[in-house]
C-alpha positions in Angstrom: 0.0 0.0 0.0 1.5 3.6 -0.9 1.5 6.1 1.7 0.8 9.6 1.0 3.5 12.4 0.8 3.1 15.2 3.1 5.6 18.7 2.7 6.8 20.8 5.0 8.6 24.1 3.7 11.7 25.0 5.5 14.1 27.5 5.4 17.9 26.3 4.4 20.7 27.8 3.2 21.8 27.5 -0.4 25.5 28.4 -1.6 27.0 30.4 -4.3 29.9 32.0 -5.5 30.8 35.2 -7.6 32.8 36.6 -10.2 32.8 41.0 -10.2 31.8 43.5 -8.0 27.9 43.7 -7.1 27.9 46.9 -6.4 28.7 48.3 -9.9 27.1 45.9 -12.3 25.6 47.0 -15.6 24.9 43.1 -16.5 25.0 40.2 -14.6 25.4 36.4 -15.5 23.6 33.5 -13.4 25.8 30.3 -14.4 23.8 27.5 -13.4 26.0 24.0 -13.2 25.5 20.7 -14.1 24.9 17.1 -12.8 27.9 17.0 -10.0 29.4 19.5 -10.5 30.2 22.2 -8.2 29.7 25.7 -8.0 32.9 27.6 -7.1 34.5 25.2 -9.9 32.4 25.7 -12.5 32.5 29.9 -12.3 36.3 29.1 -13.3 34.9 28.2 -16.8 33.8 31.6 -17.7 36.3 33.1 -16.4 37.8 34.6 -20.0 34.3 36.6 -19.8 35.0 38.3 -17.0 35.0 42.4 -17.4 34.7 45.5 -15.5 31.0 46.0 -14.7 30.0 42.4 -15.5 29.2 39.6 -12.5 29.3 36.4 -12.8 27.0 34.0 -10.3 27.4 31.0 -9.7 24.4 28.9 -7.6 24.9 26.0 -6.5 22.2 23.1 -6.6 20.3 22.6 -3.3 21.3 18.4 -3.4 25.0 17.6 -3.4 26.2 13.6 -2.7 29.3 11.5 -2.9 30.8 10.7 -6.4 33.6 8.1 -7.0 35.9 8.9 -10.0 39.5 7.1 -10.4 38.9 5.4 -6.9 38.4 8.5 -5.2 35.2 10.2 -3.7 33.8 13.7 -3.8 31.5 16.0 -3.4 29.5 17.5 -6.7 25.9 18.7 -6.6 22.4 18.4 -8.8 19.4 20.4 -9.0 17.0 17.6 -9.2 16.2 14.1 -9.4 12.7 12.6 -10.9 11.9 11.7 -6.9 9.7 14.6 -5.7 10.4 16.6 -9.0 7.5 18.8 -8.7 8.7 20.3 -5.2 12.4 20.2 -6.0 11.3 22.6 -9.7 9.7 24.8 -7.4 12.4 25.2 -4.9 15.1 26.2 -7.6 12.5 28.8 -8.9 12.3 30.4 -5.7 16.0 29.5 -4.7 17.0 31.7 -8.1 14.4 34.4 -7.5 15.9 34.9 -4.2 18.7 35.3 -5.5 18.2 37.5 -8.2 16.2 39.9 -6.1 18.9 40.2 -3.6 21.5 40.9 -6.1 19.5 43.4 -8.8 17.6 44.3 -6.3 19.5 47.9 -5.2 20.8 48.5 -8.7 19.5 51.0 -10.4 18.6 50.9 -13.1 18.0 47.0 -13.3 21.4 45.4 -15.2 20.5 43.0 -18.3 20.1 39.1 -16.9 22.4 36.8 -18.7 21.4 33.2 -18.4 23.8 30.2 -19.0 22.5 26.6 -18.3 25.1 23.5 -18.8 24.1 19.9 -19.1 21.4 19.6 -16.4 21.8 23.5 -15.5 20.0 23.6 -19.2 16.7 22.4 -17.5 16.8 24.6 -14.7 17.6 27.6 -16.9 14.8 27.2 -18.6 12.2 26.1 -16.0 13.6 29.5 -14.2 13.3 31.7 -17.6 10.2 30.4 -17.8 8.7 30.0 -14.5 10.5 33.1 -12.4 9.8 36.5 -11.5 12.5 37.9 -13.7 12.7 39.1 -17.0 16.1 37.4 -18.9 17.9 39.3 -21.8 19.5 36.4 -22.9 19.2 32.2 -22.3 21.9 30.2 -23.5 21.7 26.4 -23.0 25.0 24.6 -23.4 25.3 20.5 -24.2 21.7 20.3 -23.1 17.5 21.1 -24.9 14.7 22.6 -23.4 13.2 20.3 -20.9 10.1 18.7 -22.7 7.4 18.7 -19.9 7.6 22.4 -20.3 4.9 25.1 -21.6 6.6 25.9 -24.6 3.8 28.5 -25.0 5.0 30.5 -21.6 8.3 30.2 -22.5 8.1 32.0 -25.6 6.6 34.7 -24.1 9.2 34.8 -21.7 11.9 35.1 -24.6 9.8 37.6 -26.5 12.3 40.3 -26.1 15.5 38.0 -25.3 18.3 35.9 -27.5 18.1 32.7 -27.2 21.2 30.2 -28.1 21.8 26.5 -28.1 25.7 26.1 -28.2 26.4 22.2 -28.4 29.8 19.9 -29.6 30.2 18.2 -32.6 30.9 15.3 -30.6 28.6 15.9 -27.4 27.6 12.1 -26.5 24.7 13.0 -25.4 23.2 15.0 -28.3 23.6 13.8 -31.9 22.6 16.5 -35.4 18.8 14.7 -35.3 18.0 15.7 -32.0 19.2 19.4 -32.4 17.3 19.6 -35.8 14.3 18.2 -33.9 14.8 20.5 -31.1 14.7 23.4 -33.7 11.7 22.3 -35.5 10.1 22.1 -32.0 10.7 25.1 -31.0 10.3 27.1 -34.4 6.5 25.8 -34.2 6.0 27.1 -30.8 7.1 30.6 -31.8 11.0 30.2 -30.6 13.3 31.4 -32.6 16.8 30.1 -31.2 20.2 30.7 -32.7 22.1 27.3 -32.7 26.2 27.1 -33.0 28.2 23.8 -33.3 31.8 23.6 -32.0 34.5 21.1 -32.4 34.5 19.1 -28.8 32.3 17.5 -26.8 29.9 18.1 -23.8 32.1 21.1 -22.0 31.6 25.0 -22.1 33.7 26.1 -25.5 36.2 28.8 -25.2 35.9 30.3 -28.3 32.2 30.5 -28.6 32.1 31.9 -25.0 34.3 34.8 -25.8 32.2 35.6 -29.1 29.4 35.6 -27.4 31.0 38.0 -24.5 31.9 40.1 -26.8 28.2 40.5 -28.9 25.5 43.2 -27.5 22.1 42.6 -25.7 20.0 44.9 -23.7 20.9 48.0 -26.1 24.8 47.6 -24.6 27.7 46.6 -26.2 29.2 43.1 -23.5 
């Protein structure tokens, strides 16, 4: 016999780590990690983006466990797993809004909100485009789609006024040329128009394609 689930909200404390000054941003970056991965080593990555006026934030996902590589353990973090989903979404949602609200909150005027998913971040990047209280100037999804449980409908309006960019390796195991093209055509009939670059390597943030793209415009500002 099942038992039913009962919830209790509670307050916790959630990490994260920063590139820049908060005080003087004109655009700010949320960098959301993937599956095991930690937070203050994943900032590193997008490091060569790093500018005067520009901060980089790096959240960490709320569940971290043990991971064994090369006969050693340590510590990485998710976002999610499929037990309890539902409450686990809406925790990062409000986790991220937190956040944002604390660190755009005393800025004025309110900097452009850069958005860069990776691998599982993907998901929660665009959950929290989506689903949030904050309006994002630009989504980019590395080595990773847009969830498919999601309201493809809300998201579009969401993206209305925002670039949106699928950056994924040649070789990315996870994600061969068919799934992209079906990805495209997916979102294309919901409204989405998505700009999609290919890079020689596999599932990893690219160098290259992160400095062209911190180097292109949004918000009416030259990055």
């Amino acid at each position: 016999m099942s038992l039913p689930a009962h919830h209790l909200t509670v307050p916790r404390t959630a990490r994260y780590f920063l590139l820049g000054e908060p005080d003087s941003a004109d655009e700010i970056w949320f960098l959301l990690h993937g599956y095991g991965q930690l937070a203050a080593s994943f900032v590193r990555w997008f490091e060569p983006a790093a500018r005067p006026g520009r901060l980089l934030v790096a959240p960490e996902g709320l569940s971290r466990a043990y991971f064994e590589e090369q006969g050693a353990r340590r510590v990485g973090a998710s976002w999610m797993t499929r037990e309890d989903r539902e409450a686990e979404m809406a925790d990062y949602v409000q986790y991220l809004d937190l956040l944002a609200d604390q660190l755009v909150g005393e800025l004025p005027p309110t900097p452009p909100i850069l958005v860069h998913g990776f691998s599982q971040g993907t998901a929660t990047a665009c959950r929290w485009v989506s689903l949030g209280r904050h309006q994002v100037h630009r989504l980019v999804l590395w080595g990773g789609l847009v969830p498919p449980d999601l309201d493809l409908e809300r998201l579009a309006t969401r993206l209305r006024e925002a670039q949106f960019h699928l950056i994924i390796g040649e070789q990315d195991p996870y994600l061969g040329s068919e799934q992209i093209a079906a990805e495209q055509a997916r979102l294309s009939g919901a409204g989405i128009e998505v700009s999609v670059h290919r890079f020689p390597g596999g599932h990893r943030i690219d160098l290259e394609t992160l400095k062209e793209l911190s180097r292109s415009s949004v918000g009416g500002a030259t990055t």
